[in-house]
VEXDREN-2710 file (C-alpha; in Angstrom, 1 decimal):
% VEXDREN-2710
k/r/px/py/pz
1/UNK/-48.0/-167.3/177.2
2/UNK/-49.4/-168.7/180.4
3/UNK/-49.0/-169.6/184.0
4/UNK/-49.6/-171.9/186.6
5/UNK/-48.3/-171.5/189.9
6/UNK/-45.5/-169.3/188.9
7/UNK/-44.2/-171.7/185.9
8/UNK/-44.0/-169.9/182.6
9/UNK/-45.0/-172.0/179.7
10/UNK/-45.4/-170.8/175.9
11/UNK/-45.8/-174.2/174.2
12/UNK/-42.1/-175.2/173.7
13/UNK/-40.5/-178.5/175.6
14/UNK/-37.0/-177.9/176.6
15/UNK/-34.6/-180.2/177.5
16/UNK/-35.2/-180.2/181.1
17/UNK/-39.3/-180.3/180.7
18/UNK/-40.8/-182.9/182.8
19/UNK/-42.3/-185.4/181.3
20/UNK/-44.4/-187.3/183.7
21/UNK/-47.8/-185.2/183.0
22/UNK/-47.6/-186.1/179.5
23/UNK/-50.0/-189.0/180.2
24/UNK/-54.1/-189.6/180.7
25/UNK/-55.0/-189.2/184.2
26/UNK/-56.6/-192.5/184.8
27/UNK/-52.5/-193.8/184.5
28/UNK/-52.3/-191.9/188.3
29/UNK/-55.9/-192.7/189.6
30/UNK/-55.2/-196.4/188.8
31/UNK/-51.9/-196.2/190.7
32/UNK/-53.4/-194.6/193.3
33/UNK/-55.8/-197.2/193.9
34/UNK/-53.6/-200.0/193.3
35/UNK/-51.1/-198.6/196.4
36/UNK/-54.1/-198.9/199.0
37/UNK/-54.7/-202.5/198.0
38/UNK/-51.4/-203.0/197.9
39/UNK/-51.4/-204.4/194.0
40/UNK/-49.0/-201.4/192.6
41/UNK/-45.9/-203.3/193.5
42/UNK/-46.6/-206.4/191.9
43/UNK/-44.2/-207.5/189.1
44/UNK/-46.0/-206.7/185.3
45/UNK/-45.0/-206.7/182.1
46/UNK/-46.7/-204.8/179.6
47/UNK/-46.4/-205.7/176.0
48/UNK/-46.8/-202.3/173.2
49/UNK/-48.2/-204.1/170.0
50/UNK/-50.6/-203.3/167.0
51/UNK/-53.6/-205.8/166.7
52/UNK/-53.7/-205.7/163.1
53/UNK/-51.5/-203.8/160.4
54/UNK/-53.5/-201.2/158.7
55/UNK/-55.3/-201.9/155.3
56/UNK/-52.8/-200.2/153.0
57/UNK/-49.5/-201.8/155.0
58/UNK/-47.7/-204.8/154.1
59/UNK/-45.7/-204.0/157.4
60/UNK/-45.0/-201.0/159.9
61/UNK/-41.9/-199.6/160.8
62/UNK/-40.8/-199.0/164.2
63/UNK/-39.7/-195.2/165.0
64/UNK/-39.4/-193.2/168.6
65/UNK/-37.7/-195.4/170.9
66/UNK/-34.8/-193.2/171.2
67/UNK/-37.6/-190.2/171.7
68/UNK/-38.9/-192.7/174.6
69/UNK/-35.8/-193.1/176.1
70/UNK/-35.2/-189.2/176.0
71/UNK/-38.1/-188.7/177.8
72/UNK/-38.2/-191.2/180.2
73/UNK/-34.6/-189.2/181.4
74/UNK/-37.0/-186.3/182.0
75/UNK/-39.6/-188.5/183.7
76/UNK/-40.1/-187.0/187.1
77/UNK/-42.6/-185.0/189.1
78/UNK/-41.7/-181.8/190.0
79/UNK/-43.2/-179.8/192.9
80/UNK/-44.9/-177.9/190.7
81/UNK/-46.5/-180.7/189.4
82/UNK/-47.2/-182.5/192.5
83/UNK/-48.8/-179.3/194.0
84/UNK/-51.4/-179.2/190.5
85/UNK/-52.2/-183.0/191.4
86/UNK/-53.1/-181.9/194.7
87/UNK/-54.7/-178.7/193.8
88/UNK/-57.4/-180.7/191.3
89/UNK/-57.6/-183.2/193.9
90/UNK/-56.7/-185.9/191.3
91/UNK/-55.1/-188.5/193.4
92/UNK/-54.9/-188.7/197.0
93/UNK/-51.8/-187.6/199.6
94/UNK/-50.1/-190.9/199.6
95/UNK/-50.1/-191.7/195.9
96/UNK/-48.9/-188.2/195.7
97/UNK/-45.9/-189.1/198.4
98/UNK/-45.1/-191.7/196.1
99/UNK/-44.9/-189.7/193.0
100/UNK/-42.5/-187.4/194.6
101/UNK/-40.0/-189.9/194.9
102/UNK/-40.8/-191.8/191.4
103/UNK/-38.1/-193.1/189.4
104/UNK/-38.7/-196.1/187.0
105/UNK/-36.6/-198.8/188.1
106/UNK/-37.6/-201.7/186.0
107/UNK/-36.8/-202.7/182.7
108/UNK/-37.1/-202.3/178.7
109/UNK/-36.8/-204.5/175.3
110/UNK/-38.4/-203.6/172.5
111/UNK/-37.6/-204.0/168.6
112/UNK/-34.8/-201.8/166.8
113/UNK/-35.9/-198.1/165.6
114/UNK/-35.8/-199.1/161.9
115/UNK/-37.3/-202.5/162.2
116/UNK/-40.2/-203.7/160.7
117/UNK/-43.3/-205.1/162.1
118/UNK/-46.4/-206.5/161.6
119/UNK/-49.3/-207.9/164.0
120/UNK/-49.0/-209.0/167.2
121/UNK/-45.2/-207.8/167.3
122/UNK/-43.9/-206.7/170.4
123/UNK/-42.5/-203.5/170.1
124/UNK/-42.1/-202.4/173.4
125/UNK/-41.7/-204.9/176.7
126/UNK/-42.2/-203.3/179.9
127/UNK/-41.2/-205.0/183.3
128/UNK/-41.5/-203.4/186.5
129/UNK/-44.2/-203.1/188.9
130/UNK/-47.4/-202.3/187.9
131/UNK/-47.2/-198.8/189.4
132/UNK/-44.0/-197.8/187.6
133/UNK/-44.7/-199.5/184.1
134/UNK/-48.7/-198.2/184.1
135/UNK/-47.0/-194.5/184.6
136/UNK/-45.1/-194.8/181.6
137/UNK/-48.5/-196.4/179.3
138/UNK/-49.7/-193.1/177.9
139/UNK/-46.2/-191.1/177.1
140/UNK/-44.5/-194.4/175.2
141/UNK/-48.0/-195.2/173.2
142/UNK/-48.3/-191.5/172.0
143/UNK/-44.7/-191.2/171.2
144/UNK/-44.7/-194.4/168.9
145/UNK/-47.9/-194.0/167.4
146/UNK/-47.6/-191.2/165.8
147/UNK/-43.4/-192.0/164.9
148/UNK/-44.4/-195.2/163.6
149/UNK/-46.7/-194.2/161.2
150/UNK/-44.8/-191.0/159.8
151/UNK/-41.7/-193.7/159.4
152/UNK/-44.3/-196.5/157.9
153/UNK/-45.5/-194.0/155.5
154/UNK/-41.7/-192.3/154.6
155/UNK/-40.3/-196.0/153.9
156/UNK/-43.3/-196.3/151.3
157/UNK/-42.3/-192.9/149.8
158/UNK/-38.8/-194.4/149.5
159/UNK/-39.4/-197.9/147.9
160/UNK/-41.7/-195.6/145.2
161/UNK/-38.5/-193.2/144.9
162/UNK/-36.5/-196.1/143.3
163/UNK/-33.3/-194.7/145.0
164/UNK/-34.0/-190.7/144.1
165/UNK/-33.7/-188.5/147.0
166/UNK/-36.9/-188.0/149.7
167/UNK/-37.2/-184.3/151.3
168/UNK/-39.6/-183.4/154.3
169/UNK/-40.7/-180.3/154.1
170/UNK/-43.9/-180.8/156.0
171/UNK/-42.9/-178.8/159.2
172/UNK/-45.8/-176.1/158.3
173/UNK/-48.3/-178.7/158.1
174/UNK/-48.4/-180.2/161.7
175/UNK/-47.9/-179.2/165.1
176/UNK/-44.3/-177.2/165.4
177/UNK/-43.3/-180.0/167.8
178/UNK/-44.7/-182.7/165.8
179/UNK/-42.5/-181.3/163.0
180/UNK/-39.3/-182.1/164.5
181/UNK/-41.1/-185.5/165.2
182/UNK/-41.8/-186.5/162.0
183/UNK/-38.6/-185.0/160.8
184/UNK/-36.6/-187.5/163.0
185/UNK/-39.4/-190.8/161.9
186/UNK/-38.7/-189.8/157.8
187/UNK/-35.3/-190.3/158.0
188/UNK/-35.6/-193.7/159.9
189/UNK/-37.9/-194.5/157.0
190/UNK/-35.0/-193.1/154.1
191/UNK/-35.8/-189.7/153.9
192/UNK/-32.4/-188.0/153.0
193/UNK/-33.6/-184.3/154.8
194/UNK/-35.6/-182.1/156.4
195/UNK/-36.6/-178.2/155.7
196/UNK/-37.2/-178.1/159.8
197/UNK/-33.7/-176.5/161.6
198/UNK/-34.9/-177.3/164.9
199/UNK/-34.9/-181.4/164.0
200/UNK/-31.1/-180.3/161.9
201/UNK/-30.0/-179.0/164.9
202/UNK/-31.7/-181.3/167.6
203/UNK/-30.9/-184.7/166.2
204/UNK/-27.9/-183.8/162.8
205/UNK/-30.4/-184.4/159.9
206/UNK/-29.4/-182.6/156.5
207/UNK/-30.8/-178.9/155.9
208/UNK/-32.9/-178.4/153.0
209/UNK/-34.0/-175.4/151.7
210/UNK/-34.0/-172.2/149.6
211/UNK/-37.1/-169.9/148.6
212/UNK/-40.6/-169.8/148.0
213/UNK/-43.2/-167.7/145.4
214/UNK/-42.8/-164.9/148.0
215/UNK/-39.5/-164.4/147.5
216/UNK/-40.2/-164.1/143.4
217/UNK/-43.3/-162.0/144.1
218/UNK/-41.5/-159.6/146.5
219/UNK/-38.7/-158.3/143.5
220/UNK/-39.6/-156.2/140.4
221/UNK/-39.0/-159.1/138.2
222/UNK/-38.1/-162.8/138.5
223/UNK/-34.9/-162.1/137.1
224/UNK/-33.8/-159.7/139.6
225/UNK/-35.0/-162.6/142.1
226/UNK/-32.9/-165.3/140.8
227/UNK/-29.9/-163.2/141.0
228/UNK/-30.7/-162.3/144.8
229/UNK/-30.8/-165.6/145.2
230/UNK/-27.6/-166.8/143.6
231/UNK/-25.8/-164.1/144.4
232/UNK/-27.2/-165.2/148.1
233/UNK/-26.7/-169.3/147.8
234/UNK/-24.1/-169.7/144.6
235/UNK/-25.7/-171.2/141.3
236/UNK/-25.4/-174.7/142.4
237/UNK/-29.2/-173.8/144.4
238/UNK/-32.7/-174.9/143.2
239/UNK/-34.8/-172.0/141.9
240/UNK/-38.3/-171.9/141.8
241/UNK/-39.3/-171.6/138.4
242/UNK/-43.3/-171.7/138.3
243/UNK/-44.7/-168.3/140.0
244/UNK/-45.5/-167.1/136.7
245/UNK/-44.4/-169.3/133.5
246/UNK/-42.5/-172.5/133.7
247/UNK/-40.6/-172.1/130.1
248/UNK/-39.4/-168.3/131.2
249/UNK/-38.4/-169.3/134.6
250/UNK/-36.1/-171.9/133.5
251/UNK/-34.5/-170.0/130.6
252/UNK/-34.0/-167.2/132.9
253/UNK/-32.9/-169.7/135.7
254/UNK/-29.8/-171.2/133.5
255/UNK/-29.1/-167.5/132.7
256/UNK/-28.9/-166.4/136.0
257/UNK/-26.8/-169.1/137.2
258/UNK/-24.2/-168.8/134.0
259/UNK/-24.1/-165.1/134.6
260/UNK/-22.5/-165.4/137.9
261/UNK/-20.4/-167.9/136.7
262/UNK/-21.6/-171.3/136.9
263/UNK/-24.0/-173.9/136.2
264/UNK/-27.9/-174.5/137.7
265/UNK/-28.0/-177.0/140.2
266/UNK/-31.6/-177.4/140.3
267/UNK/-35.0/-176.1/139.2
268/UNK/-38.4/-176.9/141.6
269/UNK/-41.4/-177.5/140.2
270/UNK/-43.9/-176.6/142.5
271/UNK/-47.5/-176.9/140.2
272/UNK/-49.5/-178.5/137.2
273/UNK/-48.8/-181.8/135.9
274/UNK/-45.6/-182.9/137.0
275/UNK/-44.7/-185.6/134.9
276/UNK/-45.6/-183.6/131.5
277/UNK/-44.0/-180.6/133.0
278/UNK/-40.6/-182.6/133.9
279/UNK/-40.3/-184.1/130.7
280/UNK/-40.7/-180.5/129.4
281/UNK/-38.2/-178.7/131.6
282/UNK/-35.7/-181.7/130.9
283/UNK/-35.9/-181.2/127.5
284/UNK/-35.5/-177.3/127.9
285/UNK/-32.4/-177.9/130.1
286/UNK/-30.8/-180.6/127.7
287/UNK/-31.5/-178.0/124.8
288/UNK/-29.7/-174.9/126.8
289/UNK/-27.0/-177.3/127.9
290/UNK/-27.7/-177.2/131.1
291/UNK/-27.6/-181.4/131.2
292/UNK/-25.9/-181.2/134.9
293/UNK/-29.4/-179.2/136.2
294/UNK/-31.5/-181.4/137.9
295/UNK/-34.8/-181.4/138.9
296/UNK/-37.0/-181.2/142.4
297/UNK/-40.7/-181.7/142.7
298/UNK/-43.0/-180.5/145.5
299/UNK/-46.9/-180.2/145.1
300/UNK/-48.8/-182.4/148.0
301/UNK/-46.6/-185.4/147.0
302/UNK/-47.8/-188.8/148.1
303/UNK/-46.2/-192.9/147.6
304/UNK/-48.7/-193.3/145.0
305/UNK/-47.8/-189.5/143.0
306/UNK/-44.3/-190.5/143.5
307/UNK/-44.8/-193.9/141.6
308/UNK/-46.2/-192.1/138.9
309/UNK/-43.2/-189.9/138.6
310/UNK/-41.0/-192.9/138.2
311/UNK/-40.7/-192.2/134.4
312/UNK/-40.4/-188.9/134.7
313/UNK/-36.7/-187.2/134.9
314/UNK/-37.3/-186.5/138.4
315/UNK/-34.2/-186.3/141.0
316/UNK/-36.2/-185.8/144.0
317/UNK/-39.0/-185.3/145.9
318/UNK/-39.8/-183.1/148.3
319/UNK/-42.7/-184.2/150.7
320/UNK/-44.9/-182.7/153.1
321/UNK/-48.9/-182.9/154.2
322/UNK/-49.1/-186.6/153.6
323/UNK/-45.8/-187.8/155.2
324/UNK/-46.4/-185.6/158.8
325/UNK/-50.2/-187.4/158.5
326/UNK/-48.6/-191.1/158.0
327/UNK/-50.0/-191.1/154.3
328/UNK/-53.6/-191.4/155.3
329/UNK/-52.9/-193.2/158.8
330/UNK/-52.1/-190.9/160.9
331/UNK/-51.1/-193.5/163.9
332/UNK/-50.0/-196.8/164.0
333/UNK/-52.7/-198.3/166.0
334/UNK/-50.8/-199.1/168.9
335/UNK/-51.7/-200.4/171.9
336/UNK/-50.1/-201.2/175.7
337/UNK/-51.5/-204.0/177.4
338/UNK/-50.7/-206.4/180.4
339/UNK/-49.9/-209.7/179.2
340/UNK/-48.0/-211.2/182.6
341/UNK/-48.3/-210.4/186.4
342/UNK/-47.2/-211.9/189.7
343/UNK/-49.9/-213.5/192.3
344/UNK/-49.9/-212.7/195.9
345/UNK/-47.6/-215.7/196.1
346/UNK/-45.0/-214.2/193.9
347/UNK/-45.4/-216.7/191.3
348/UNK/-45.9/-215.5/187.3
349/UNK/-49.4/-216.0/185.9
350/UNK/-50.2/-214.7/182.2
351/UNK/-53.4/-212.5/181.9
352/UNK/-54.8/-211.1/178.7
353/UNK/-57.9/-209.7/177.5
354/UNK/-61.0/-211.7/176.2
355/UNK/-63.2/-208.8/175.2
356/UNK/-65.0/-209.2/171.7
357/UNK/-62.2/-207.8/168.9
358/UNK/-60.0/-206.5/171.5
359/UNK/-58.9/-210.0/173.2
360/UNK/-55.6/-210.2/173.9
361/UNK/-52.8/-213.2/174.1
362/UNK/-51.1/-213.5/177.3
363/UNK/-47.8/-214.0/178.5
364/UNK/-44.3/-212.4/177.8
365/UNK/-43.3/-212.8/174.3
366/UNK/-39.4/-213.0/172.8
367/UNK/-39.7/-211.8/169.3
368/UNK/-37.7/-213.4/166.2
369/UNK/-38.0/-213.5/162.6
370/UNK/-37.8/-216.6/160.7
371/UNK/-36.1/-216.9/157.3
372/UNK/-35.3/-219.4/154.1
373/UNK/-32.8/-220.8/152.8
374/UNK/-32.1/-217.5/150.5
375/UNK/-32.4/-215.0/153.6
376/UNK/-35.9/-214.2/153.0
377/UNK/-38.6/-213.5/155.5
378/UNK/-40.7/-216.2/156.2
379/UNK/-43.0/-215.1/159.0
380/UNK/-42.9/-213.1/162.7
381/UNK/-42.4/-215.4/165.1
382/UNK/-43.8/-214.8/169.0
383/UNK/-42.8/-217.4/171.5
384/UNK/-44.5/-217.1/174.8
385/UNK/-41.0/-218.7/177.2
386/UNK/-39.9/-218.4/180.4
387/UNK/-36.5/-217.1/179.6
388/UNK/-34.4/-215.7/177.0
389/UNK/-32.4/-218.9/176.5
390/UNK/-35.8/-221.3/175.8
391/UNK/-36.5/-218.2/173.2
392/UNK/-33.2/-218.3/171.1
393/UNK/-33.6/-222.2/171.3
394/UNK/-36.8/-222.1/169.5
395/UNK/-35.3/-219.3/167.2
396/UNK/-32.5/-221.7/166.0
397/UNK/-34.9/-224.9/164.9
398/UNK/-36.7/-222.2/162.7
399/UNK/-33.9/-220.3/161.5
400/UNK/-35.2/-217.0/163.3
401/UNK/-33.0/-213.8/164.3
402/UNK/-34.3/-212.5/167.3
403/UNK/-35.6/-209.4/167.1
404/UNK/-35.7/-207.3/170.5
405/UNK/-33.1/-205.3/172.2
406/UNK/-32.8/-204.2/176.1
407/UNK/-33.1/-200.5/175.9
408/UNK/-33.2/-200.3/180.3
409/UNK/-32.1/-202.3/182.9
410/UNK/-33.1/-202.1/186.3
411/UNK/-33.7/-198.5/185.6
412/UNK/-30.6/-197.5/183.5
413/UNK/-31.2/-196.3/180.2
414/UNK/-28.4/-197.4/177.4
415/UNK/-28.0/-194.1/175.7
416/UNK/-26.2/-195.5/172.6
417/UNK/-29.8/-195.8/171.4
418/UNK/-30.3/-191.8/172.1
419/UNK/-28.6/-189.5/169.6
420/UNK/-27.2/-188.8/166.3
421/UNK/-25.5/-191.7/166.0
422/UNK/-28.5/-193.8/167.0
423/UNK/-30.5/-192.5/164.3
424/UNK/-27.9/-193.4/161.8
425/UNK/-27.8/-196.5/162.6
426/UNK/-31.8/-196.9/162.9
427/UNK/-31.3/-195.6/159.1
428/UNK/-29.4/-198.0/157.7
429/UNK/-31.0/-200.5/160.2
430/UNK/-34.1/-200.2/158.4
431/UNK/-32.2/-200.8/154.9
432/UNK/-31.1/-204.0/155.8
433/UNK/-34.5/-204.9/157.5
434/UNK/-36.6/-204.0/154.1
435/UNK/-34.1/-205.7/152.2
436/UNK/-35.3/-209.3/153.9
437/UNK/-38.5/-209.0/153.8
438/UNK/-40.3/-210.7/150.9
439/UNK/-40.7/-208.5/147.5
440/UNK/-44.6/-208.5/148.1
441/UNK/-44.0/-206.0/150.7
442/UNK/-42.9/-203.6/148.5
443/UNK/-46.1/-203.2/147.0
444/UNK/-47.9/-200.3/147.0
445/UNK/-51.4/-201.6/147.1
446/UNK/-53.7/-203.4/149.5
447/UNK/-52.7/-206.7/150.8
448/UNK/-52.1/-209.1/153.1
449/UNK/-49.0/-208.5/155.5
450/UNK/-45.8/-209.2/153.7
451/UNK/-45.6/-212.3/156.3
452/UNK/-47.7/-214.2/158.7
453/UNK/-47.5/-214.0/163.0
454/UNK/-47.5/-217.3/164.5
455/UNK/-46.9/-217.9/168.4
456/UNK/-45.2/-220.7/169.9
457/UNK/-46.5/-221.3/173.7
458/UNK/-43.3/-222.6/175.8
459/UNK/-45.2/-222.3/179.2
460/UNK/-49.0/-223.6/178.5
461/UNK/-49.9/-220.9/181.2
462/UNK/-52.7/-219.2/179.1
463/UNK/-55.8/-218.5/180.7
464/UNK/-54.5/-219.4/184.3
465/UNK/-55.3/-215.6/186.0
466/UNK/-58.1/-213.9/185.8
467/UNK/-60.9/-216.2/184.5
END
């Protein structure tokens, strides 16, 4: 453990952490300067998007705004943290006068935790001055790029699942708060639990859980270990059945379970070739009677492994490295960029980017999703408008539901997106919101986006600021 200046800190966040130093420091020295020119108060809006959709995603799947509006609650500076700025010199006095007294006042759309998305989409809309929504640039990208990606890879896990359980149990394979992170982003994506008690507890996801090979190896036998166990959890646990050999373990498993008095519920394998082995140990278990046993699988599990189980008498999966490291993409490739400002005048001028692969499309965007005649996804619709009313005009001649939500309003965060309940509803949220997407998005390999991004410019004020 360490200090500064008095404040303890071990590595853990608690509720009442600050947040406002969870950002790059250029976010300050650009606010600094922009308050002696006199720029920082000038109405922005900051659009959160991904340029393109990774190679091996069809579409993303939008996880962490409720974390975002958590910590935006705790998104103050303390005097402890004003007296480090001032210690390293890192902005001046009067930017530091203004941080004391910082409280974002502006407000925030952004798409549905459980949505899905694919380029260009706008998943988080900041409005405010450019002081306030600059501050907030580093925390929300960080937050969503790594949620994101852990739900984009978990929904893929699901779709290969067919409907059989998903488990994360990748807490030891990430950073301890990452954990609870990705704990929170798999069950946006479907997963059904976590083996992390700190995401149970923090945000009422399912415990999952029973022993590992240490708690065979550390009994004089395996079958003295199973009864611990059972006489511990009841028989209807999962015993681990492959520390030494899988056809013993589940013989002595059934046993176990019928000598206290009741049936197996489960058997994990852990090892070897899954599918042969599962056909095996379903045939064992059919063949003791035990037909009500199911099996678990664990082994470095990914979408494309769980595919291949499909045929197997699997009932679940539990999941760990590759769902905490987004399958293989390990962030969502987000970015936060300025897409509208206001002049000295006061009047609204779009601004965006023209740098080689990184230009940029200016103007504030109402996000909607058209449809056909069956319901079906049709493409991501972006129109560039003046007001929300033009928007949902344009979203009726295409047959478009719109898309975004206001998560803040003039500073007030709606905290029936915050919670256990929130995250229920971004579950089943993200049910319905697969469910319309065309069935090539469900594939597993390398394509196209399940749908195309097309913009609609209301306003014809591209390229008026800034050229």
């Amino acid at each position: 453990m360490f200090s500064y200046h008095g404040v303890g800190y071990d590595g853990y966040m608690p509720a009442s952490f600050s947040t406002s130093l969870l950002t790059d420091m250029y976010e300050l020295t650009m606010i600094d300067a922009t308050l002696k020119t006199g720029v920082a108060k000038r109405r922005s809006v900051f659009e959160l998007f991904g340029r393109t959709l990774p190679a091996k995603r069809r579409f993303g799947v939008v996880a962490g705004t409720g974390r975002i509006l958590e910590a935006l609650k705790r998104f103050h500076f303390s005097a402890q943290q004003i007296d480090f700025l001032h210690h390293r010199q890192v902005v001046s006095d009067d930017c530091l006068d203004f941080l004391r007294s910082f409280k974002f006042s502006g407000n925030i759309w952004g798409y549905r935790e459980g949505e899905c998305y694919f380029s260009g989409s706008p998943l988080l809309t900041v409005e405010a001055s450019f002081a306030e929504a600059v501050a907030l640039e580093t925390l929300v990208l960080s937050i969503l790029n790594y949620d994101s990606a852990v739900a984009s890879a978990a929904s893929r896990m699901t779709i290969a699942a067919h409907g059989r359980p998903c488990l994360d149990m990748g807490a030891r394979r990430t950073h301890e708060r990452a954990a609870v992170s990705a704990a929170r982003a798999a069950v946006i994506g479907g997963f059904a639990g976590t083996s992390d008690l700190e995401a149970a507890k923090r945000y009422g996801i399912k415990a999952i859980g029973t022993a590992a090979h240490s708690f065979t190896l550390i009994h004089d036998s395996e079958e003295d270990a199973f009864a611990a166990q059972i006489a511990s959890l009841g028989p209807n646990t999962t015993l681990l059945v492959d520390t030494y050999n899988v056809k013993r373990g589940v013989a002595r498993a059934v046993a176990a379970a019928r000598a206290a008095g009741g049936e197996l519920g489960a058997v994990r394998l852990d090892s070897g070739d899954l599918v042969a082995q599962a056909f095996t140990v379903r045939g064992q278990l059919d063949a003791l009677g035990a037909e009500s046993t199911k099996i678990t699988v664990t082994s470095d599990l990914d979408e494309y492994q769980i595919a291949a189980l499909n045929a197997a008498p699997v009932d679940s999966y539990g999941v760990g490295t590759l769902l905490v490291t987004g399958s293989g993409i390990p962030t969502a490739a987000l970015v936060y960029k300025l897409v509208e400002r206001s002049d000295e005048k006061g009047l609204k001028r779009d601004v965006a980017k023209k740098s080689f692969n990184k230009s940029t499309v200016g103007g504030m965007k109402f996000a909607g999703r058209s449809r056909d005649q069956d319901g079906y996804a049709t493409s991501e619709l972006l129109v560039i408008a003046d007001s929300q009313a033009d928007a949902e005009a344009e979203f009726a001649r295409h047959n478009a539901r719109s898309l975004q939500v206001q998560y803040v309003k003039d500073g007030d965060i709606d905290e029936s997106y915050i919670g256990e309940d929130a995250l229920r509803a971004a579950t089943a949220h993200h049910v319905s919101a697969r469910n319309e997407l065309p069935y090539q998005a469900w594939r597993l390999s390398e394509g196209e986006a399940a749908i195309p991004t097309k913009y609609i410019d209301l306003v014809g004020r591209q390229g008026e600021a800034g050229d």
